[in-house]
N, C-alpha and C positions, 0 to 999 in steps of 0.2 A: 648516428647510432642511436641515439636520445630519441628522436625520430621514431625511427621504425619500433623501437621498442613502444614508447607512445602509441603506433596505430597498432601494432600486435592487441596490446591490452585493449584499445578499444573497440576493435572487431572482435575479439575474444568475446566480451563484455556483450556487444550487441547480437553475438550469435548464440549464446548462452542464457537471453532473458528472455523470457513471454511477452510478446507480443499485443495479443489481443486480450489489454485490461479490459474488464468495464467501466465505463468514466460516467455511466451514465446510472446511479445506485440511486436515486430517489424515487422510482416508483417502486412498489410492494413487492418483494419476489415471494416465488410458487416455487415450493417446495415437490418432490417426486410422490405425494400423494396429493398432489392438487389444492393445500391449504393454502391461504393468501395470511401472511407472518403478519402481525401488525409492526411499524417503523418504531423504533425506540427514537427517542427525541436526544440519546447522550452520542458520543462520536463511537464509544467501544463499550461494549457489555462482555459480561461472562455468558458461560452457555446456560445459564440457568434463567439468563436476563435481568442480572442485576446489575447497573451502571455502574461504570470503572471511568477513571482520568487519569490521565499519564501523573497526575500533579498527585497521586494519590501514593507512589512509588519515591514523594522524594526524599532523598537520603541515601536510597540504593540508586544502583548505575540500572541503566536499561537498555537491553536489547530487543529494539521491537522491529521484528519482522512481517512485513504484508507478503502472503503468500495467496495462494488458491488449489483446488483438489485438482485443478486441470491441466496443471501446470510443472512439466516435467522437472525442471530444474529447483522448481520450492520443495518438490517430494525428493530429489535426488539430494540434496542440502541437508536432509533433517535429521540422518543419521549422524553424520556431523556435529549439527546445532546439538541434539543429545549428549554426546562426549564431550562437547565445547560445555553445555550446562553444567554436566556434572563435575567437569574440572574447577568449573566455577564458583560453585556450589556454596563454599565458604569463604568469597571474594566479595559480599553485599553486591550480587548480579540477581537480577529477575528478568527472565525472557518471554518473553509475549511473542504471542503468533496471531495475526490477525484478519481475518479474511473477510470481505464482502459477500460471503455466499447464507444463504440462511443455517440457521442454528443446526436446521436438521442435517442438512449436509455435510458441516462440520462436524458433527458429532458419529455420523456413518461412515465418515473419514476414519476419524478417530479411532472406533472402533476399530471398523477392516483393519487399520494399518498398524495400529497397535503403539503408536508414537507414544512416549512420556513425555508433552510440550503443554504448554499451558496457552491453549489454541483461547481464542476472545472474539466476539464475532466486530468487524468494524463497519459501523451503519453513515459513515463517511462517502466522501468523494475523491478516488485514487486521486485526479487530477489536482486537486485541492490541496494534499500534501506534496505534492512535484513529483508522482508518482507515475511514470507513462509505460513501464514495463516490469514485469513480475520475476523473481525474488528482487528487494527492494529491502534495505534492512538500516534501519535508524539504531545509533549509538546516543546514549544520554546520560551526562554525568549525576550525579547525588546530586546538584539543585535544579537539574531539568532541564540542562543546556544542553542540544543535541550539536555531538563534536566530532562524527562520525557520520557518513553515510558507505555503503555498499552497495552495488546495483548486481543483480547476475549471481548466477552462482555460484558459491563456494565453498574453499576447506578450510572449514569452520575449528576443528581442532588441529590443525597446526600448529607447532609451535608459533610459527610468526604471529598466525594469525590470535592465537591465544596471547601471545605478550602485547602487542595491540589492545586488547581489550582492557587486562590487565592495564596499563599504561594507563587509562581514560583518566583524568583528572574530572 
């Protein structure tokens, strides 16, 4: 029984997550008016391009999600992730959203969609974090220990999955 419950979740899991990362983020992307971005030299910036470090959050917990605009399951998650934040909200949580696409994308995202997340662009390599499929979501407690992972996606305000987060030591 342990079994079959095991492969349920992990076919669930695997038919639920994006497939086609890009593992390959070091040359320059082109953005939909043809500009070539220059590379930031830090791992995650804001959309303004000012350099961020997860080390820079310690004290509060962190839920840092890699997502993309292409990616049905990161966009089907974030209404979720919203309610999940705001229950949060007076728990010392800060949620990042971080995506390899350029700023401008991300911000035309934003718009369109109207999300209140606190999107960060990540000038990283998926693979590099152990990252081979899209929604991807790291847990980190107040000194920076990630003590959570999630792959695929999910219902982010549930109770369960709210007392989970809560819980983070």
């Amino acid at each position: 029984m342990y079994l079959k419950t095991l492969l349920i979740i992990v076919l669930a899991t695997a038919m639920t997550s994006c497939k086609d990362v890009n593992t390959n983020t070091q040359k320059a992307t082109v953005n939909e008016d043809k500009v070539v971005e220059k590379k930031s030299t830090a791992t995650y910036e804001d959309l303004e391009g000012n350099a961020i470090s997860l080390s820079d959050y310690k004290g509060k917990r962190v839920l840092l999600n890699y997502w993309a605009t292409w990616c049905r399951p990161c966009i089907a998650e974030m209404p979720d992730m919203e309610k999940a934040q705001a229950i949060l909200e007076n728990e010392n949580y800060i949620f990042l959203f971080a995506s390899d696409q350029s700023v401008a994308k991300i911000e035309k995202f934003k718009e369109a969609r109207g999300f209140n997340l606190n999107f960060i662009k990540f000038n990283g390599v998926y693979a590099n974090k152990g990252v081979s499929a899209l929604p991807a979501t790291f847990i980190y407690n107040e000194v920076g220990e990630q003590v959570l992972r999630f792959d695929g996606g999910l219902k982010w305000d549930s109770p369960e999955m709210i007392e989970k987060l809560r819980a983070v030591q």
